[in-house]
Backbone bond lengths (Angstrom), bond angles and torsions (degrees), N, CA, C in turn:
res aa  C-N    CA-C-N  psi(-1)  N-CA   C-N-CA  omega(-1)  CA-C   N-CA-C  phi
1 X - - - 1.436 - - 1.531 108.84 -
2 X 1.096 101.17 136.85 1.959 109.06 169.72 0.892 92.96 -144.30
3 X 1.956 86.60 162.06 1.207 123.88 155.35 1.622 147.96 -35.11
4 X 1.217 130.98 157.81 1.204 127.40 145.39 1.285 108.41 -56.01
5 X 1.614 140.31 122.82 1.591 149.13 142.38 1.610 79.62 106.64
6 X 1.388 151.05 54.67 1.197 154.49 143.61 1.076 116.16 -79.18
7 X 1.277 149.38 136.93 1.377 137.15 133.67 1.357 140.53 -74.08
8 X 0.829 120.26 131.92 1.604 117.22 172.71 1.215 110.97 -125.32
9 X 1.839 115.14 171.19 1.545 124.94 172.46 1.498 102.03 88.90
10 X 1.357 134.40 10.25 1.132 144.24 -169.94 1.422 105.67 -68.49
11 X 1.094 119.70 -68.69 1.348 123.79 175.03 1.457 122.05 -26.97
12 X 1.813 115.38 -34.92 1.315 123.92 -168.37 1.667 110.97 -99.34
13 X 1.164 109.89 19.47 1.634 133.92 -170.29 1.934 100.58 -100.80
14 X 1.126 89.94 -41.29 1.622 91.42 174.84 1.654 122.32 -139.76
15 X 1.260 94.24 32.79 2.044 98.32 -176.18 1.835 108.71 -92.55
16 X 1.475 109.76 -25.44 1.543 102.92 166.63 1.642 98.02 107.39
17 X 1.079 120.45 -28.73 1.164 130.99 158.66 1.862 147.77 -87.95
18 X 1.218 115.61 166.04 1.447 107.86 -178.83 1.644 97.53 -114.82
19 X 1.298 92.78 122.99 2.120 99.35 -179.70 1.726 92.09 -118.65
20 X 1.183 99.48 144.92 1.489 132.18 151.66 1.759 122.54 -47.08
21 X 1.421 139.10 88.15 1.206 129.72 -158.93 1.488 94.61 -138.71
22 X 1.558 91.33 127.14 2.128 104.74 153.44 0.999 126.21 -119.92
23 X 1.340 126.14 130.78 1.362 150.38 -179.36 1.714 107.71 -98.86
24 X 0.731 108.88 123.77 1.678 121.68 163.10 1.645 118.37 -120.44
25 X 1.307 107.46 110.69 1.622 112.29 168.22 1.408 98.68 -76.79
26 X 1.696 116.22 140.23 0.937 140.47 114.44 1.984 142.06 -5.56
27 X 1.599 82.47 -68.71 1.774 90.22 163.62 1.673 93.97 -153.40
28 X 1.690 111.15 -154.23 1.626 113.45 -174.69 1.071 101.19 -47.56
29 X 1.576 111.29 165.56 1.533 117.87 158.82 1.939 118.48 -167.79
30 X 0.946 100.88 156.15 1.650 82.29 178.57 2.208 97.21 -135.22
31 X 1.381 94.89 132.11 1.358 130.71 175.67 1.412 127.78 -51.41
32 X 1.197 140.16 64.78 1.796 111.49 -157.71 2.003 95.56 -95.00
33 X 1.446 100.26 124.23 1.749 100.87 162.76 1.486 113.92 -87.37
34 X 1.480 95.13 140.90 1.904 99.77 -167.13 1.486 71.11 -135.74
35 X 1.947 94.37 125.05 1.258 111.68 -179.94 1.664 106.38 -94.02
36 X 1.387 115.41 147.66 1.590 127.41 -171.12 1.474 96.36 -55.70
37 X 1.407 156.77 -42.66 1.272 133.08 -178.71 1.895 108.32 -77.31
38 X 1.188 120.04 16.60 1.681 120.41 172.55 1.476 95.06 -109.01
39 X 1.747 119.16 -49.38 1.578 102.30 173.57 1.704 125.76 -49.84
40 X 1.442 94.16 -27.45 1.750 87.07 -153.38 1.634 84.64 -93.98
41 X 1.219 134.12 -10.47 1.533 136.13 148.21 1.271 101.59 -29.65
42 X 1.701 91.20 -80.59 1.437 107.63 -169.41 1.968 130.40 -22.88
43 X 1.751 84.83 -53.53 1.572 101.41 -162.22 1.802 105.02 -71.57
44 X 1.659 126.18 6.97 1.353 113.98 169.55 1.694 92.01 -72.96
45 X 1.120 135.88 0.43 1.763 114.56 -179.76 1.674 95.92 -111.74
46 X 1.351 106.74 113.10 1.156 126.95 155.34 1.497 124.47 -22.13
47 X 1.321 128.49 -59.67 1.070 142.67 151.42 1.751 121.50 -21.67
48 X 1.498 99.89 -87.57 1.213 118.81 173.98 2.267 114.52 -45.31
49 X 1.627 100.86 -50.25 1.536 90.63 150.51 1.180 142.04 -49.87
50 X 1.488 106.27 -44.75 1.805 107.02 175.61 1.472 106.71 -46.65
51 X 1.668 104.53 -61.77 1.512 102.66 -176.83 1.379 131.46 -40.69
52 X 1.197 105.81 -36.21 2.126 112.21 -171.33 1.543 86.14 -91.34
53 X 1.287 156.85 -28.79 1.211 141.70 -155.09 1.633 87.90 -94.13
54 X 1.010 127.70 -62.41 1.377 129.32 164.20 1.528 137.80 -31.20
55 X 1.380 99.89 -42.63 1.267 107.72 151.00 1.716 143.97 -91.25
56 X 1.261 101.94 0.89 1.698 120.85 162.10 1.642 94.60 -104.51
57 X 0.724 149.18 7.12 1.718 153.04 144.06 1.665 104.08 -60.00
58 X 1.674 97.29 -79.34 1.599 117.01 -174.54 1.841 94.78 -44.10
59 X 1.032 125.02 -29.48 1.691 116.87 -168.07 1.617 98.93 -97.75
60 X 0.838 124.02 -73.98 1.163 93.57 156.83 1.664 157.93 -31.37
61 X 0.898 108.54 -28.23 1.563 121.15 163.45 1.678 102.61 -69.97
62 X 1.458 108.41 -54.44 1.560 127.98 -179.82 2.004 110.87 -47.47
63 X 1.681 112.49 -50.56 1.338 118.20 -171.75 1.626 102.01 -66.89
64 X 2.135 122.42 -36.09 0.613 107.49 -179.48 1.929 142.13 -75.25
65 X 1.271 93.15 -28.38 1.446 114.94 149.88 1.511 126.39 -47.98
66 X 1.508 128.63 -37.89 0.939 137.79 173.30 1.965 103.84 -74.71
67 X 1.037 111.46 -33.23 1.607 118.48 -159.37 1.674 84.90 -87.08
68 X 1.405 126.89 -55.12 1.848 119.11 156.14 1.498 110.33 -40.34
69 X 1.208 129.46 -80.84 1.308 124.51 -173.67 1.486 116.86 -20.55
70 X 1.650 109.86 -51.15 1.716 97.09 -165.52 1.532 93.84 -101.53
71 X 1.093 95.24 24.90 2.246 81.35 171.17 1.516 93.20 -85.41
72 X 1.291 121.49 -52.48 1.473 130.05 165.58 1.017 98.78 2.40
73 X 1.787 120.06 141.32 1.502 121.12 162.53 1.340 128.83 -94.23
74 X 1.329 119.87 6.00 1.153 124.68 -153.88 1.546 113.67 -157.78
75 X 1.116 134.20 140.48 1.624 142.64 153.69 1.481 98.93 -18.69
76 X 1.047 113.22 -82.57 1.530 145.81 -146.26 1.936 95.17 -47.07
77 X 1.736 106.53 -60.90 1.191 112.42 -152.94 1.566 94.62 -89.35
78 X 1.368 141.61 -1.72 1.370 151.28 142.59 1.339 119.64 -58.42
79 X 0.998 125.60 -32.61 1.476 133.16 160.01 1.477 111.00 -81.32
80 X 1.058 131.21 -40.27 1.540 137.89 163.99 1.962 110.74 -53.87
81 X 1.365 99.15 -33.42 1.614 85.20 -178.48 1.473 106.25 -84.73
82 X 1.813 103.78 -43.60 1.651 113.13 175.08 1.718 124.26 -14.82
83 X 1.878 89.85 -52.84 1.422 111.24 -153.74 1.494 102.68 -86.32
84 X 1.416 124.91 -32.09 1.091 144.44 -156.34 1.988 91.83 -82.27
85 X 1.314 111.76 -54.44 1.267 138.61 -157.12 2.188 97.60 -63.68
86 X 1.720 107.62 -55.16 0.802 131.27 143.37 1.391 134.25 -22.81
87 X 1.348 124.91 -86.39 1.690 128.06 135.03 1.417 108.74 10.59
88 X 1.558 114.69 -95.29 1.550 149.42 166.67 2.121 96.63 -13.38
89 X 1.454 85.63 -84.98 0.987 84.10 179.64 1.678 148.73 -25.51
90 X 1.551 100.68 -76.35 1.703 115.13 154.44 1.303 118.78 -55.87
91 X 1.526 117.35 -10.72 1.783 115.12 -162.17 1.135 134.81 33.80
92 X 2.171 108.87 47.51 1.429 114.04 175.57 1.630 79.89 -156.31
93 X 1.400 117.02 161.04 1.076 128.89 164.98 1.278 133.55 -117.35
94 X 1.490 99.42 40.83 1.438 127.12 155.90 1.837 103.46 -130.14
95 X 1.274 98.88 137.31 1.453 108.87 -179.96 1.898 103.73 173.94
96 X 1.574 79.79 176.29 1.443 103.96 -172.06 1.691 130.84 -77.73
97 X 0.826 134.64 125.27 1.637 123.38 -163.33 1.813 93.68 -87.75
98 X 1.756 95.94 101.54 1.624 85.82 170.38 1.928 142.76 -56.45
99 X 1.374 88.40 -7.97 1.319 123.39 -172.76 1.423 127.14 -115.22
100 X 1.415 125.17 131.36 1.400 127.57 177.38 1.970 106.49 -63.84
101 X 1.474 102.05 166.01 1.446 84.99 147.59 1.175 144.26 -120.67
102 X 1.597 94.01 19.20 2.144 81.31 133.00 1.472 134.85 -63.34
103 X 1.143 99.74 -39.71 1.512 120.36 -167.29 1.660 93.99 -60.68
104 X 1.272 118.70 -59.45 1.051 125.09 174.25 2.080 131.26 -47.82
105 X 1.394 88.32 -26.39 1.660 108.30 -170.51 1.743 90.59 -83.51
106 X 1.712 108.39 -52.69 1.525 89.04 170.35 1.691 137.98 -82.97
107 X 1.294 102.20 11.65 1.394 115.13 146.48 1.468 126.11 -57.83
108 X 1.362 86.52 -55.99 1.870 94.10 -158.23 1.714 94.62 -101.35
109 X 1.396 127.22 26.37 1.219 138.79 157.80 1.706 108.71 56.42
110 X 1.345 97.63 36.82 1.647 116.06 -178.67 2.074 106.69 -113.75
111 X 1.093 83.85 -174.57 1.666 107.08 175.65 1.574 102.82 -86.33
112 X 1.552 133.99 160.82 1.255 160.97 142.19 1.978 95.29 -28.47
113 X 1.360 102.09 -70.51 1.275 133.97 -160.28 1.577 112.41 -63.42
114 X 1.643 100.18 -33.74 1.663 103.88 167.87 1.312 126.28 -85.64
115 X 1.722 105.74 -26.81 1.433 100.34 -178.33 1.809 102.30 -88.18
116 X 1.417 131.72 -26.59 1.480 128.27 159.36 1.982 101.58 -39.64
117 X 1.487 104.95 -74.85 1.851 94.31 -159.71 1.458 88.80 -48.22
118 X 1.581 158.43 -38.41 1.409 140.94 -142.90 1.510 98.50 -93.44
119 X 1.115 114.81 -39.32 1.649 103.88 157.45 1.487 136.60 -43.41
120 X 1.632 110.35 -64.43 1.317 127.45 149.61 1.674 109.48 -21.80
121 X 1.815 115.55 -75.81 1.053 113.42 -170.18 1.371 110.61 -38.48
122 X 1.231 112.92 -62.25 1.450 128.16 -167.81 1.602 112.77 -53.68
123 X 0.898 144.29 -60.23 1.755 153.08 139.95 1.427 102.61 -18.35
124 X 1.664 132.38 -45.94 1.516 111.29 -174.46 1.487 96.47 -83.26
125 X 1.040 122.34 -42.90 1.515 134.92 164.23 1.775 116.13 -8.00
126 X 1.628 104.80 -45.32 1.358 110.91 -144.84 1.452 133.38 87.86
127 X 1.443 114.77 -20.96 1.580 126.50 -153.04 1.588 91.66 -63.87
128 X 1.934 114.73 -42.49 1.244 98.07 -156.54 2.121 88.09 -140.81
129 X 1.220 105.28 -173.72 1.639 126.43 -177.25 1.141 115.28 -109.98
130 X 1.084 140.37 111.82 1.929 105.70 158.06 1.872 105.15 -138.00
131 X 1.389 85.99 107.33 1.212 101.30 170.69 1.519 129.95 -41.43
132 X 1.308 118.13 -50.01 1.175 136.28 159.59 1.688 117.92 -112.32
133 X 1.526 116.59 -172.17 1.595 96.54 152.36 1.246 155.74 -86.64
134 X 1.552 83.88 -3.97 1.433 87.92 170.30 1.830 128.81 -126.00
135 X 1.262 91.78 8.91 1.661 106.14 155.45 1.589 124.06 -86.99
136 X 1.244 127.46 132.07 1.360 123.65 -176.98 1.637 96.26 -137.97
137 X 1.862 100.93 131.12 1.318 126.71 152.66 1.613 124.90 -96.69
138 X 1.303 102.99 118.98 1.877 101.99 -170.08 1.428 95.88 -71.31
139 X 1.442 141.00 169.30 1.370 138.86 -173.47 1.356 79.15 -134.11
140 X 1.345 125.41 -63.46 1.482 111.97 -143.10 1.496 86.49 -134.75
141 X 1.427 128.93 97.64 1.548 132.53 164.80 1.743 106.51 -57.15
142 X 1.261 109.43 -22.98 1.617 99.85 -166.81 1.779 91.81 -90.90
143 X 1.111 127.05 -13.14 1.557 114.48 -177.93 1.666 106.08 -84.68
144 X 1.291 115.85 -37.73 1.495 129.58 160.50 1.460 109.82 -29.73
145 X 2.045 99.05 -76.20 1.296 104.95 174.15 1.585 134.02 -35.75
146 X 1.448 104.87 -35.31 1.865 120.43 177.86 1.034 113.16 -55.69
147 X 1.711 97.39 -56.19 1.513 100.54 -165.91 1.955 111.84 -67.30
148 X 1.567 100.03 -36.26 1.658 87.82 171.52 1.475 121.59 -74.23
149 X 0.936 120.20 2.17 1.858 123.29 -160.87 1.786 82.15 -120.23
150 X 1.015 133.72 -49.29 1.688 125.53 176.80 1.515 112.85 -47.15
C-alpha cells in the first residue's frame, strides 16, 4: 500500500530485466512515468538521492516484514506481530489502526471475518482496548508477545 506522492516500480528502473507487475488503485489516481535517463539525471542532487535510496530501503524493510507476517501460522499470531510491530512503530501503545480489516485480512492472507473474531478474541481476552474501531490500546504487550513466540 502507498501513499499519495509515493513511488513505486523502482526496483524495475534499474534491475536489467522485464517483470510482470499489478497495481490496483483503491480510488482515482493519476500515474507519472519517470524514465531511467531523468532518474539517473536526477541522482547528481544529493538530496533527491537520499530520498529514492531511502525509500527502496523503507520497501524493503516493509516486503520483509510482510514475507514474516505470512510465514505466521495463524490469524491470531499475525495480528499479534501487526499490533506489536505497530506499538514499535508510533512508540505508544495506544494508536490508530492505519488499516481497515479488510485491508488487513488481505494482508495477512485471511478473511474480513477472521481477522474481526481475532480482534474480538483479543479485547475479551484483555490483551488489548479498542475504544472505537479503529483505535487500539495494547493492555498486555507480553500476552501479544506469547501468543507470537507460542
Amino acid at each position: 500500500y502507498i501513499e499519495k506522492n509515493q513511488i513505486f516500480g523502482e526496483a524495475l528502473a534499474f534491475a536489467g530485466r522485464k517483470c510482470a507487475s499489478h497495481v490496483f488503485a483503491e480510488e482515482d489516481s493519476e500515474v507519472l512515468s519517470i524514465p531511467k535517463k531523468a532518474l539517473l539525471y536526477a541522482f547528481k542532487n544529493k538530496r533527491f538521492l537520499f530520498s529514492y535510496l531511502k525509500s527502496i530501503s523503507e520497501k524493503t524493510l516493509n516486503l520483509s516484514y510482510i514475507i514474516e507476517l505470512l510465514s505466521l501460522s495463524t490469524v491470531k499470531k499475525k495480528l499479534a506481530s501487526y499490533l506489536l510491530e505497530l506499538s514499535l512503530e508510533k512508540g505508544s501503545n495506544s494508536f490508530e489502526l492505519p488499516h481497515t480489516k479488510k485491508t488487513l485480512a488481505n494482508l495477512f492472507g485471511s478473511t474480513r471475518e477472521a481477522v474481526s473474531r481475532n480482534f474480538s478474541e483479543l479485547r475479551k481476552d484483555g490483551i488489548i482496548f479498542m475504544p472505537d474501531r479503529n483505535s487500539v490500546e495494547i493492555k498486555s504487550s507480553k500476552q501479544l508477545e506469547k501468543i507470537l513466540f507460542d
